[in-house]
C-alpha positions, 0 to 999 in steps of 0.5 A, a space after each residue: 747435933 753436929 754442924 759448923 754454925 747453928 743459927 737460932 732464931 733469937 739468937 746470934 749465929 754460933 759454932 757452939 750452942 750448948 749453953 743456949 740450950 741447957 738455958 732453953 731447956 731450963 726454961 722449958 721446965 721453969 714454966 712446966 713446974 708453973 703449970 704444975 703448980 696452978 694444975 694442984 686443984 682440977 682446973 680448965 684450960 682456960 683458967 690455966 691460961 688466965 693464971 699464966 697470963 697473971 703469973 708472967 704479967 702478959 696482957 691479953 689480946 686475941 693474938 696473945 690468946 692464940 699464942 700462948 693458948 697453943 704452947 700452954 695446950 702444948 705443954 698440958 699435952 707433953 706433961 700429960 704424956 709423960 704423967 705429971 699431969 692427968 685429966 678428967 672430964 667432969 660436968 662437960 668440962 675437960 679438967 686438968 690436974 698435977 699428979 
């Protein structure tokens, strides 16, 4: 991507943004390889999101709920589609589970 200054939300305006995204994206993948591992068994998504919640230490509200609830749904959709992940409906329960 090519522009004389990029703006990034959480960051300080810049010409060259490189580095931030080789870090966004390492980051992208860090937490990828976490739901991976707690996928190692089938498992819903709700005790996805509970082991997340514990594993990063963040406390549960409504709004944390949503928020995180949707990325992680996110991320379960983007490693699905690249096959790290594949699902099953098993006593009425869509379950997920590391490839």
């Amino acid at each position: 991507m090519e522009a004389t200054m990029f703006v990034p939300a959480h960051a300080e305006a810049s010409a060259d943004i490189k580095e931030l995204v080789r870090y966004n994206r390492g980051k992208v993948h860090e937490v990828a390889d976490r739901i991976l591992s707690i996928c190692g068994e089938p498992m819903c998504f709700e005790r996805i999101l509970q082991e997340v919640f514990k594993g990063y230490g963040l406390s549960m509200n409504f709004e944390q709920y949503v928020l995180v609830g949707s990325t992680v749904r996110s991320y379960l959709s983007w490693l699905k589609d690249t096959g790290e992940v594949s699902v099953e409906f098993q006593d009425c329960m869509l379950l997920w589970q590391s490839v």
